[in-house]
C-alpha positions as CSV (number, residue, x, y, z in Angstrom):
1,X,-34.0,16.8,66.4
2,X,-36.2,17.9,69.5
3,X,-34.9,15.9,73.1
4,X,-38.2,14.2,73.0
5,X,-37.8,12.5,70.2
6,X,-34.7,11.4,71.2
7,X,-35.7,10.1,74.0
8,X,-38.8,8.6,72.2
9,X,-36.2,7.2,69.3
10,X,-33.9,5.5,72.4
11,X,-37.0,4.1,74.3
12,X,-38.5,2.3,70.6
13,X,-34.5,0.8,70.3
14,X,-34.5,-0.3,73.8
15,X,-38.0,-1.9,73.9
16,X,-36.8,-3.6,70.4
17,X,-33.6,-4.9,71.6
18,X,-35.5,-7.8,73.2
19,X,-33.7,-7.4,76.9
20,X,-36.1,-6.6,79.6
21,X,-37.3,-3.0,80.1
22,X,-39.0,-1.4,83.1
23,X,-38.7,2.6,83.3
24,X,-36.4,2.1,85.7
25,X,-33.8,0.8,83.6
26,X,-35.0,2.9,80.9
27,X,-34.7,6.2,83.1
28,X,-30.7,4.5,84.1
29,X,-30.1,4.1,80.2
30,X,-31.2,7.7,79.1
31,X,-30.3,9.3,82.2
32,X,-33.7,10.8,83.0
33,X,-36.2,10.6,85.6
34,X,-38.9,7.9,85.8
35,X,-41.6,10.2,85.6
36,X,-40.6,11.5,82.1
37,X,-39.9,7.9,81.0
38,X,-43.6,7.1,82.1
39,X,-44.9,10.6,80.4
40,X,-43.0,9.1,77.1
41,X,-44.9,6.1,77.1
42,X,-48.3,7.3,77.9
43,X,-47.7,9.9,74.3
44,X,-46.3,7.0,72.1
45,X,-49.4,4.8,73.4
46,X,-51.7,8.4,73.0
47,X,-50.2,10.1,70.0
48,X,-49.0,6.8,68.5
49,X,-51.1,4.5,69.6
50,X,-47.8,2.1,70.4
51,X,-48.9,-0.9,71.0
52,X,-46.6,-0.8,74.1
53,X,-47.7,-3.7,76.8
54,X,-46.0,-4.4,80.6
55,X,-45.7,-7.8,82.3
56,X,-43.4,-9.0,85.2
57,X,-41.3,-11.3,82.9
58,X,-41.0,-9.1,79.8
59,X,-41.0,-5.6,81.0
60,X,-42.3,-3.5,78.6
61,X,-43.0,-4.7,74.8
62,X,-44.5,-4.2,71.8
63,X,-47.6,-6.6,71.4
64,X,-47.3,-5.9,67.5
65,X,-43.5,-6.2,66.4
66,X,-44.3,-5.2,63.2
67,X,-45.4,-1.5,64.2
68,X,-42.9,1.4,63.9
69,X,-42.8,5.3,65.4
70,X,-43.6,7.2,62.5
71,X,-40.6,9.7,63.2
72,X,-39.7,9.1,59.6
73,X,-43.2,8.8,57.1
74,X,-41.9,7.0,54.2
75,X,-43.6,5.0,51.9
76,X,-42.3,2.0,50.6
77,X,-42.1,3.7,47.1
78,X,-39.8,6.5,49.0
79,X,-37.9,3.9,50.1
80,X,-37.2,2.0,47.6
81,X,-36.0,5.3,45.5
82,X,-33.8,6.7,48.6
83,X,-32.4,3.0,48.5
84,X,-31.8,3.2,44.6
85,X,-30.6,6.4,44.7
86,X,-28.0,5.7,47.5
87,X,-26.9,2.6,45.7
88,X,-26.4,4.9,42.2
89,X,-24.5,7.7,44.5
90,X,-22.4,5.0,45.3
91,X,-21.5,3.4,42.5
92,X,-20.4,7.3,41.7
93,X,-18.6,8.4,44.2
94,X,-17.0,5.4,45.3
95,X,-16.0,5.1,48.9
96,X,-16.5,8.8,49.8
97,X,-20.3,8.6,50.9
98,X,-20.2,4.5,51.3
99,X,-20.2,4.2,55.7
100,X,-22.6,7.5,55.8
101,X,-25.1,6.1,53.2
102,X,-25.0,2.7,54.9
103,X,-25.5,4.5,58.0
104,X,-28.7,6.9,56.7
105,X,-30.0,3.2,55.0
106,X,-30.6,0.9,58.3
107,X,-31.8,4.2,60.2
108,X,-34.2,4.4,57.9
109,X,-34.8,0.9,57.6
110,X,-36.0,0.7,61.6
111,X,-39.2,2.9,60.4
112,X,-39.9,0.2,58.2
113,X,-41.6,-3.5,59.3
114,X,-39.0,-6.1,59.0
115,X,-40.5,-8.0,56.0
116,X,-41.1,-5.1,54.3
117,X,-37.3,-4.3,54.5
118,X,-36.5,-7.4,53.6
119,X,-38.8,-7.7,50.2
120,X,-37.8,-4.0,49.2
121,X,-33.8,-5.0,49.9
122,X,-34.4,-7.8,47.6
123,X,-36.0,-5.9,45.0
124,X,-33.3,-3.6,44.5
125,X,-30.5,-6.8,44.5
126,X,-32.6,-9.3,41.8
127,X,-34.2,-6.2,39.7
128,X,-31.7,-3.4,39.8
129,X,-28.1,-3.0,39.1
130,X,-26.4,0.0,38.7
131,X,-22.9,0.1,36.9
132,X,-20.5,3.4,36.2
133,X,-18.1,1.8,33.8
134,X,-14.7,2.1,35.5
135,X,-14.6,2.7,39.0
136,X,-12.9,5.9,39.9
137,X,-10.5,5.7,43.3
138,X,-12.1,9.0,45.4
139,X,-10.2,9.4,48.6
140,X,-12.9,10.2,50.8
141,X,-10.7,12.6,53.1
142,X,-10.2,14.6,50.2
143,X,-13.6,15.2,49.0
144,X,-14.9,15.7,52.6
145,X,-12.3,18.2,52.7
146,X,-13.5,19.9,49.3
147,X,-17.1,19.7,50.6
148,X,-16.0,22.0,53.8
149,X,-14.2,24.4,51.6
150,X,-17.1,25.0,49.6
151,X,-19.6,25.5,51.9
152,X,-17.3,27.9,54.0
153,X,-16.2,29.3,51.1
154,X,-12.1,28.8,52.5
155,X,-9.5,28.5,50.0
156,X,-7.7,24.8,49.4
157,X,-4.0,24.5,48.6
158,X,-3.7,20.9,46.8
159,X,-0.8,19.1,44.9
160,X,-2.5,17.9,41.6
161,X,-1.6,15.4,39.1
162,X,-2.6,15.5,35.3
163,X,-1.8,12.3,33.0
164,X,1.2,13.2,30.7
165,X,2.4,16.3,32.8
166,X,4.5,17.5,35.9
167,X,2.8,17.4,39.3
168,X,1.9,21.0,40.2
169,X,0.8,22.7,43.3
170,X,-1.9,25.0,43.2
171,X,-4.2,27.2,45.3
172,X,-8.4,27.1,44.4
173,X,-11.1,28.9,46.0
174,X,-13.4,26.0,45.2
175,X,-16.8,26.7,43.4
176,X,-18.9,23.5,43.7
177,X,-18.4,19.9,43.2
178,X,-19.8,17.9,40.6
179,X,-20.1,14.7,38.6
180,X,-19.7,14.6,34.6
181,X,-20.1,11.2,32.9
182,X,-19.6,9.2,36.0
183,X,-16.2,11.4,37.1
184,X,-16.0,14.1,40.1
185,X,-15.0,17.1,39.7
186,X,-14.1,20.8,41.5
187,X,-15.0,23.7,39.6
188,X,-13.3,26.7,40.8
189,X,-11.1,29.3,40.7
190,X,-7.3,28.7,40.5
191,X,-5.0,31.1,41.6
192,X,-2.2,29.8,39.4
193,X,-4.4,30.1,36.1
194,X,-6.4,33.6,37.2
195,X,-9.6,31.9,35.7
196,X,-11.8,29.2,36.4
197,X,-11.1,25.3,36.1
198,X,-12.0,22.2,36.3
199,X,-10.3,19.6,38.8
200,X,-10.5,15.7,38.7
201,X,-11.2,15.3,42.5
202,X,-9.2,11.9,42.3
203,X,-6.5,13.5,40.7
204,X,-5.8,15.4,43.3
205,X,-3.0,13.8,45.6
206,X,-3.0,16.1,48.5
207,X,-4.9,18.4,49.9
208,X,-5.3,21.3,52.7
209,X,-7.9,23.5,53.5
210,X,-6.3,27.1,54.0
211,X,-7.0,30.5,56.4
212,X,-8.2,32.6,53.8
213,X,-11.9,32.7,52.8
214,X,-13.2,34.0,49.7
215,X,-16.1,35.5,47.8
216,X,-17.2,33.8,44.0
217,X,-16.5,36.1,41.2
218,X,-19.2,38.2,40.4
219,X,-19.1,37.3,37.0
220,X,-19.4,33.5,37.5
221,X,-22.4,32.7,35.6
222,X,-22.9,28.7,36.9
223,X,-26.0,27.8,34.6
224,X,-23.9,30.2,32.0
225,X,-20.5,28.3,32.5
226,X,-21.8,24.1,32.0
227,X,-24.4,25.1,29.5
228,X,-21.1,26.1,27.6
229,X,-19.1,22.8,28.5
230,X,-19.7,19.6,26.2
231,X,-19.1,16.9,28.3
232,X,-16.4,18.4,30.5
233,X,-13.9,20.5,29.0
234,X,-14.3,24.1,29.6
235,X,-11.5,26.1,28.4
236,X,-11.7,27.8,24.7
237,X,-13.8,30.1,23.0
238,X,-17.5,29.3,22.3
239,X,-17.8,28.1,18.6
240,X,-20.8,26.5,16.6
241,X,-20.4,22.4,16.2
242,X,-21.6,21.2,13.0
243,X,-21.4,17.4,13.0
244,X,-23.2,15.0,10.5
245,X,-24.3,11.5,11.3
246,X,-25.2,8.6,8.8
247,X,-28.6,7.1,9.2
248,X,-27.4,4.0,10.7
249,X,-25.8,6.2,13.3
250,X,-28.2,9.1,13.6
251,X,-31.3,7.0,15.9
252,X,-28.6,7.3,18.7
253,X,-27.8,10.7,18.4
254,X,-31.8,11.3,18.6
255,X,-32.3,9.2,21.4
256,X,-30.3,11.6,24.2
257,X,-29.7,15.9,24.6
258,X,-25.9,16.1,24.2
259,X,-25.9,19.8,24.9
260,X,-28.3,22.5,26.0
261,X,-28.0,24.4,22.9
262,X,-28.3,21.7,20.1
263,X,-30.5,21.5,16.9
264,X,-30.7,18.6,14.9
265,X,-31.8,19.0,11.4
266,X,-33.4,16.0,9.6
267,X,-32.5,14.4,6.1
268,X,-34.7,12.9,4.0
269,X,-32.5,9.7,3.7
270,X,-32.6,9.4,7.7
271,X,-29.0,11.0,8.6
272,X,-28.9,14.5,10.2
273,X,-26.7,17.2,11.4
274,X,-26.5,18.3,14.8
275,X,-25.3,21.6,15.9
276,X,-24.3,23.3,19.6
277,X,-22.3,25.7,20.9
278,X,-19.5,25.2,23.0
279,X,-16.1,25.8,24.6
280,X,-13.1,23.5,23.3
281,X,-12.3,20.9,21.0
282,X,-10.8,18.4,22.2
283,X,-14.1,16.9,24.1
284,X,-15.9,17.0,21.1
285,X,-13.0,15.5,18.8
286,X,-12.9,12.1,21.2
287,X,-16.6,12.3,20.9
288,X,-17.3,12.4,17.1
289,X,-14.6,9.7,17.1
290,X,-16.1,7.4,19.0
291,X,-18.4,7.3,16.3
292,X,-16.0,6.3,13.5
293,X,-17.1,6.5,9.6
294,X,-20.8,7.3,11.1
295,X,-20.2,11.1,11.5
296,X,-18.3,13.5,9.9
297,X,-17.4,17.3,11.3
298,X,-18.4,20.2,9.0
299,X,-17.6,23.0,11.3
300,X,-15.1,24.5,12.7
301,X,-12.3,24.4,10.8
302,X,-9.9,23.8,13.5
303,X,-11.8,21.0,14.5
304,X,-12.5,19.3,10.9
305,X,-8.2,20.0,10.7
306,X,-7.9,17.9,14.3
307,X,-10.1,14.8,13.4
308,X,-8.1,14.7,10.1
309,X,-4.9,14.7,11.8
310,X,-6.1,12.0,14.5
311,X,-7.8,9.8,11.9
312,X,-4.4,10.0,9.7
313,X,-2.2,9.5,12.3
314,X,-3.9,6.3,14.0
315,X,-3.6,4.9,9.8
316,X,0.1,5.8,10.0
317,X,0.4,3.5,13.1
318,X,-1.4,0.9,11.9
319,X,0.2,1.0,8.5
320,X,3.8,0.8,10.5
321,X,2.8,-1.6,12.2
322,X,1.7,-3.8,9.5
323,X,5.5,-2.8,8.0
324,X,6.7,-4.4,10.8
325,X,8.4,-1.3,12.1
Protein backbone atom coordinates (compact mmCIF):
# COMPACT_ATOMS: atom_id res chain seq x y z
CA UNK A 1 0.00 0.00 0.00
CA UNK A 2 1.46 3.44 -1.37
CA UNK A 3 1.95 6.29 1.84
CA UNK A 4 -0.70 8.16 0.19
CA UNK A 5 -3.21 6.06 0.54
CA UNK A 6 -2.46 5.55 3.89
CA UNK A 7 -2.62 8.68 4.71
CA UNK A 8 -5.80 9.08 2.53
CA UNK A 9 -7.26 5.74 4.46
CA UNK A 10 -6.37 7.63 8.10
CA UNK A 11 -7.86 11.01 7.03
CA UNK A 12 -11.49 9.05 5.68
CA UNK A 13 -11.32 7.23 9.53
CA UNK A 14 -10.59 10.41 11.21
CA UNK A 15 -13.20 12.59 9.46
CA UNK A 16 -15.64 9.50 10.17
CA UNK A 17 -14.92 9.18 13.82
CA UNK A 18 -17.33 12.12 14.41
CA UNK A 19 -14.55 14.27 16.69
CA UNK A 20 -13.70 17.50 15.23
CA UNK A 21 -10.99 17.64 12.50
CA UNK A 22 -8.95 20.64 11.23
CA UNK A 23 -5.57 19.79 9.31
CA UNK A 24 -4.01 20.68 12.11
CA UNK A 25 -5.01 17.97 14.21
CA UNK A 26 -4.99 15.81 11.26
CA UNK A 27 -1.31 16.76 10.39
CA UNK A 28 -0.58 15.99 14.73
CA UNK A 29 -2.46 12.54 14.22
CA UNK A 30 -0.48 11.31 11.02
CA UNK A 31 2.57 13.04 11.84
CA UNK A 32 2.80 15.07 8.66
CA UNK A 33 2.85 18.57 7.64
CA UNK A 34 -0.20 20.70 7.06
CA UNK A 35 0.42 21.31 3.67
CA UNK A 36 0.33 17.57 2.59
CA UNK A 37 -2.78 17.18 4.80
CA UNK A 38 -4.39 20.11 2.65
CA UNK A 39 -2.86 18.50 -0.72
CA UNK A 40 -4.85 15.19 0.49
CA UNK A 41 -7.94 16.81 0.70
CA UNK A 42 -7.93 18.93 -2.32
CA UNK A 43 -7.30 15.06 -4.45
CA UNK A 44 -10.07 13.19 -2.41
CA UNK A 45 -12.47 16.33 -3.26
CA UNK A 46 -10.58 16.24 -7.09
CA UNK A 47 -10.03 12.66 -7.85
CA UNK A 48 -12.88 11.46 -5.56
CA UNK A 49 -15.08 14.07 -5.59
CA UNK A 50 -15.34 13.57 -1.47
CA UNK A 51 -17.87 15.36 -0.48
CA UNK A 52 -15.59 16.78 2.18
CA UNK A 53 -17.08 20.28 3.78
CA UNK A 54 -15.26 22.80 6.67
CA UNK A 55 -17.12 24.80 9.25
CA UNK A 56 -15.82 26.32 12.63
CA UNK A 57 -17.88 23.94 14.81
CA UNK A 58 -17.48 20.67 12.86
CA UNK A 59 -14.05 20.88 11.33
CA UNK A 60 -13.99 18.96 8.41
CA UNK A 61 -16.90 16.48 7.39
CA UNK A 62 -18.51 14.56 5.00
CA UNK A 63 -21.85 16.36 3.76
CA UNK A 64 -22.92 12.74 2.45
CA UNK A 65 -22.21 10.04 5.20
CA UNK A 66 -23.11 7.53 2.96
CA UNK A 67 -20.12 8.03 0.44
CA UNK A 68 -16.95 5.92 0.70
CA UNK A 69 -13.12 6.18 -0.83
CA UNK A 70 -13.20 3.76 -3.47
CA UNK A 71 -9.67 2.27 -2.25
CA UNK A 72 -11.44 -1.07 -2.34
CA UNK A 73 -14.20 -1.36 -5.71
CA UNK A 74 -16.43 -4.03 -4.59
CA UNK A 75 -19.83 -4.61 -5.52
CA UNK A 76 -22.28 -5.61 -3.28
CA UNK A 77 -22.44 -9.08 -5.10
CA UNK A 78 -18.39 -9.31 -4.31
CA UNK A 79 -19.28 -8.69 -1.02
CA UNK A 80 -21.69 -10.67 -0.22
CA UNK A 81 -19.45 -13.80 -1.76
CA UNK A 82 -16.16 -12.63 0.13
CA UNK A 83 -18.61 -12.62 3.24
CA UNK A 84 -20.01 -16.21 2.42
CA UNK A 85 -16.85 -17.44 1.58
CA UNK A 86 -15.22 -16.15 4.86
CA UNK A 87 -18.03 -17.52 6.83
CA UNK A 88 -17.62 -21.23 4.87
CA UNK A 89 -13.54 -20.93 5.54
CA UNK A 90 -14.57 -20.68 8.86
CA UNK A 91 -16.78 -23.07 9.59
CA UNK A 92 -13.61 -25.23 8.14
CA UNK A 93 -10.88 -24.31 9.61
CA UNK A 94 -12.13 -23.44 12.91
CA UNK A 95 -10.39 -20.82 14.92
CA UNK A 96 -7.21 -20.76 12.75
CA UNK A 97 -8.35 -17.85 10.34
CA UNK A 98 -11.45 -16.64 12.72
CA UNK A 99 -9.70 -12.93 14.27
CA UNK A 100 -7.92 -12.40 10.64
CA UNK A 101 -11.20 -13.01 8.63
CA UNK A 102 -13.07 -10.83 11.15
CA UNK A 103 -10.43 -8.36 10.70
CA UNK A 104 -10.33 -8.48 6.50
CA UNK A 105 -14.55 -8.41 7.03
CA UNK A 106 -15.17 -4.82 8.81
CA UNK A 107 -12.11 -3.35 6.67
CA UNK A 108 -13.86 -4.12 3.96
CA UNK A 109 -17.05 -3.29 5.35
CA UNK A 110 -15.87 0.74 5.74
CA UNK A 111 -15.86 0.75 1.71
CA UNK A 112 -19.37 -0.06 1.99
CA UNK A 113 -22.45 2.54 2.93
CA UNK A 114 -23.64 1.58 6.36
CA UNK A 115 -27.19 0.36 5.28
CA UNK A 116 -25.80 -1.55 2.72
CA UNK A 117 -23.62 -3.41 5.32
CA UNK A 118 -26.22 -3.87 7.30
CA UNK A 119 -28.87 -5.50 4.67
CA UNK A 120 -25.96 -7.67 3.11
CA UNK A 121 -24.91 -8.83 6.98
CA UNK A 122 -28.49 -9.83 7.34
CA UNK A 123 -28.71 -11.64 4.16
CA UNK A 124 -26.07 -13.89 4.96
CA UNK A 125 -27.50 -14.59 8.85
CA UNK A 126 -31.62 -15.25 7.74
CA UNK A 127 -30.70 -16.90 4.17
CA UNK A 128 -27.39 -18.73 4.56
CA UNK A 129 -26.03 -21.17 6.98
CA UNK A 130 -23.16 -23.05 6.49
CA UNK A 131 -22.54 -26.30 8.63
CA UNK A 132 -19.24 -28.90 8.45
CA UNK A 133 -20.66 -31.69 10.43
CA UNK A 134 -18.37 -32.06 13.49
CA UNK A 135 -16.28 -29.32 14.25
CA UNK A 136 -12.62 -30.08 14.13
CA UNK A 137 -10.37 -28.46 17.12
CA UNK A 138 -7.36 -26.64 14.72
CA UNK A 139 -4.82 -25.02 16.97
CA UNK A 140 -4.26 -21.99 15.14
CA UNK A 141 -0.43 -21.71 16.28
CA UNK A 142 0.05 -24.92 14.63
CA UNK A 143 -1.32 -24.35 11.33
CA UNK A 144 0.22 -20.77 11.17
CA UNK A 145 3.32 -22.57 11.83
CA UNK A 146 2.65 -25.20 8.98
CA UNK A 147 1.68 -22.33 6.61
CA UNK A 148 5.36 -20.73 7.20
CA UNK A 149 7.07 -23.99 6.65
CA UNK A 150 5.44 -24.40 3.44
CA UNK A 151 5.94 -21.36 1.95
CA UNK A 152 9.69 -21.24 3.04
CA UNK A 153 10.00 -24.56 2.17
CA UNK A 154 11.76 -25.27 6.13
CA UNK A 155 11.36 -28.63 7.51
CA UNK A 156 8.87 -29.21 10.77
CA UNK A 157 9.68 -31.60 13.62
CA UNK A 158 6.11 -32.43 15.18
CA UNK A 159 4.89 -35.04 17.86
CA UNK A 160 1.76 -36.63 16.19
CA UNK A 161 -1.02 -38.64 17.52
CA UNK A 162 -3.07 -41.32 15.44
CA UNK A 163 -6.34 -42.93 17.15
CA UNK A 164 -5.46 -46.57 18.26
CA UNK A 165 -1.61 -46.10 18.14
CA UNK A 166 1.58 -44.78 20.10
CA UNK A 167 2.42 -41.06 19.82
CA UNK A 168 5.31 -40.68 17.45
CA UNK A 169 7.69 -37.99 16.63
CA UNK A 170 8.42 -37.27 13.28
CA UNK A 171 10.32 -34.89 10.94
CA UNK A 172 8.16 -33.54 7.41
CA UNK A 173 9.31 -31.30 4.78
CA UNK A 174 5.67 -30.11 4.36
CA UNK A 175 4.20 -30.08 0.84
CA UNK A 176 0.97 -28.06 1.01
CA UNK A 177 -2.05 -27.87 3.20
CA UNK A 178 -5.29 -28.89 2.42
CA UNK A 179 -8.91 -29.72 3.32
CA UNK A 180 -10.71 -33.18 2.44
CA UNK A 181 -14.32 -33.63 3.43
CA UNK A 182 -14.29 -30.82 5.93
CA UNK A 183 -10.77 -32.12 7.72
CA UNK A 184 -7.17 -30.31 7.32
CA UNK A 185 -4.52 -31.86 6.32
CA UNK A 186 -0.42 -31.66 5.50
CA UNK A 187 0.74 -33.46 2.60
CA UNK A 188 4.32 -34.00 2.72
CA UNK A 189 7.26 -35.81 2.97
CA UNK A 190 8.10 -37.74 6.15
CA UNK A 191 11.43 -38.51 6.97
CA UNK A 192 10.43 -41.38 9.20
CA UNK A 193 8.36 -43.13 6.32
CA UNK A 194 10.91 -42.12 3.20
CA UNK A 195 7.65 -41.28 1.12
CA UNK A 196 4.93 -39.00 1.11
CA UNK A 197 1.92 -38.72 3.75
CA UNK A 198 -0.85 -37.40 4.83
CA UNK A 199 -1.11 -35.56 8.31
CA UNK A 200 -4.44 -34.62 10.27
CA UNK A 201 -3.19 -30.97 11.10
CA UNK A 202 -5.33 -31.32 14.45
CA UNK A 203 -3.71 -34.40 15.24
CA UNK A 204 -0.70 -32.99 15.49
CA UNK A 205 0.06 -32.10 19.27
CA UNK A 206 3.27 -30.21 18.86
CA UNK A 207 4.99 -28.62 16.59
CA UNK A 208 8.52 -26.80 15.56
CA UNK A 209 9.61 -25.36 12.61
CA UNK A 210 13.37 -26.53 12.01
CA UNK A 211 16.85 -25.01 10.38
CA UNK A 212 16.90 -27.05 7.43
CA UNK A 213 15.17 -26.06 4.26
CA UNK A 214 14.30 -28.31 1.58
CA UNK A 215 13.46 -28.82 -2.12
CA UNK A 216 9.93 -31.08 -3.23
CA UNK A 217 10.86 -34.31 -4.82
CA UNK A 218 11.14 -34.08 -8.29
CA UNK A 219 8.89 -36.77 -8.79
CA UNK A 220 5.98 -35.38 -6.77
CA UNK A 221 3.31 -35.27 -9.28
CA UNK A 222 0.53 -32.94 -7.06
CA UNK A 223 -2.48 -33.14 -9.63
CA UNK A 224 -0.92 -36.89 -10.20
CA UNK A 225 -0.94 -37.69 -6.35
CA UNK A 226 -5.01 -36.51 -5.24
CA UNK A 227 -6.38 -37.50 -8.55
CA UNK A 228 -5.10 -41.02 -7.14
CA UNK A 229 -6.67 -40.52 -3.52
CA UNK A 230 -10.47 -41.43 -2.87
CA UNK A 231 -11.44 -39.34 -0.33
CA UNK A 232 -8.20 -39.12 1.66
CA UNK A 233 -6.28 -42.10 1.98
CA UNK A 234 -3.19 -42.24 -0.17
CA UNK A 235 -1.11 -45.17 0.60
CA UNK A 236 -1.47 -48.54 -1.60
CA UNK A 237 -1.17 -49.43 -5.03
CA UNK A 238 -3.58 -47.99 -7.66
CA UNK A 239 -6.31 -50.64 -8.46
CA UNK A 240 -9.73 -50.51 -10.48
CA UNK A 241 -13.02 -50.07 -8.03
CA UNK A 242 -15.86 -51.81 -9.34
CA UNK A 243 -18.87 -51.03 -7.06
CA UNK A 244 -22.62 -51.64 -7.98
CA UNK A 245 -25.49 -49.61 -6.68
CA UNK A 246 -29.36 -50.65 -6.55
CA UNK A 247 -31.62 -48.26 -8.22
CA UNK A 248 -32.96 -46.90 -5.13
CA UNK A 249 -29.45 -46.08 -4.27
CA UNK A 250 -27.88 -45.22 -7.71
CA UNK A 251 -29.77 -41.26 -8.20
CA UNK A 252 -27.20 -40.40 -5.38
CA UNK A 253 -24.31 -41.84 -6.77
CA UNK A 254 -25.21 -39.77 -10.06
CA UNK A 255 -25.92 -36.73 -8.50
CA UNK A 256 -21.85 -35.97 -7.38
CA UNK A 257 -18.02 -36.88 -9.12
CA UNK A 258 -16.54 -39.19 -6.43
CA UNK A 259 -13.28 -39.48 -8.26
CA UNK A 260 -11.54 -37.90 -11.22
CA UNK A 261 -11.34 -41.15 -12.99
CA UNK A 262 -14.79 -42.69 -12.61
CA UNK A 263 -17.26 -44.22 -15.22
CA UNK A 264 -20.61 -45.07 -14.44
CA UNK A 265 -22.33 -47.61 -16.62
CA UNK A 266 -26.10 -47.62 -16.71
CA UNK A 267 -28.69 -50.64 -16.25
CA UNK A 268 -31.68 -50.90 -17.79
CA UNK A 269 -33.59 -51.55 -14.40
CA UNK A 270 -32.06 -48.04 -13.06
CA UNK A 271 -28.93 -49.46 -10.91
CA UNK A 272 -25.39 -48.99 -12.25
CA UNK A 273 -21.78 -49.76 -11.64
CA UNK A 274 -19.27 -47.22 -11.07
CA UNK A 275 -15.73 -47.66 -11.55
CA UNK A 276 -12.25 -45.42 -10.54
CA UNK A 277 -8.90 -45.92 -9.91
CA UNK A 278 -7.37 -45.46 -6.85
CA UNK A 279 -4.78 -45.94 -4.03
CA UNK A 280 -6.10 -47.96 -0.75
CA UNK A 281 -8.91 -49.73 0.46
CA UNK A 282 -9.79 -48.87 3.41
CA UNK A 283 -11.45 -45.32 2.27
CA UNK A 284 -13.42 -46.97 -0.05
CA UNK A 285 -14.54 -49.97 2.20
CA UNK A 286 -16.10 -47.27 4.94
CA UNK A 287 -17.59 -45.63 1.85
CA UNK A 288 -19.46 -48.54 0.09
CA UNK A 289 -20.59 -49.18 3.70
CA UNK A 290 -22.16 -46.35 4.34
CA UNK A 291 -24.35 -47.41 1.76
CA UNK A 292 -25.52 -50.77 3.29
CA UNK A 293 -27.52 -53.52 1.09
CA UNK A 294 -27.63 -50.60 -1.64
CA UNK A 295 -24.16 -51.39 -3.17
CA UNK A 296 -22.21 -54.29 -3.51
CA UNK A 297 -18.20 -54.49 -4.47
CA UNK A 298 -17.31 -56.51 -7.57
CA UNK A 299 -13.67 -55.64 -7.73
CA UNK A 300 -10.85 -56.04 -6.20
CA UNK A 301 -10.77 -59.09 -4.50
CA UNK A 302 -9.06 -57.89 -1.55
CA UNK A 303 -11.55 -55.43 -1.17
CA UNK A 304 -14.89 -57.67 -1.87
CA UNK A 305 -12.75 -60.14 1.00
CA UNK A 306 -12.64 -56.79 3.53
CA UNK A 307 -16.41 -55.78 3.20
CA UNK A 308 -17.19 -59.44 3.76
CA UNK A 309 -15.20 -59.67 6.85
CA UNK A 310 -16.68 -56.17 8.19
CA UNK A 311 -20.26 -57.01 7.31
CA UNK A 312 -19.74 -60.51 9.10
CA UNK A 313 -18.16 -59.38 11.95
CA UNK A 314 -20.61 -56.35 12.93
CA UNK A 315 -23.47 -59.66 12.52
CA UNK A 316 -21.22 -61.56 15.03
CA UNK A 317 -21.53 -58.57 17.51
CA UNK A 318 -24.90 -58.09 17.12
CA UNK A 319 -25.75 -61.78 17.22
CA UNK A 320 -23.55 -61.82 20.81
CA UNK A 321 -25.17 -59.32 21.83
CA UNK A 322 -28.57 -60.55 21.33
CA UNK A 323 -27.00 -63.91 23.34
CA UNK A 324 -26.53 -61.79 25.95
CA UNK A 325 -22.83 -62.26 25.99
Amino acid sequence: MSRQLERLLKIDELIRSGKRCTTGILATELGMGERTIRNDIAFMRDRFDAPISWTAKKGFHYTDPNWRLPSIPLSQGEFFALTLGARMLASYSGSAYRDQLESAIRQLAQRLPEKTWIDLQNIVDDSVMVRSGAEVNLDPTIWQTLEQACKHKRRVWMRYATPGKPVSEREVDPYILHFSRSNPYLTGWCHQRQEVRWFRVDRIQAIQLLDQQFEVDPTFDREAHFASVFQYEVGGVPQEMVIWFDPPTAPYIRERRWHPTQQIEEHADGSLTLRFVARGLNEVKRWVLFYGRGARVLKPPALVKMVKEEIQAMSDRYANEEAGE
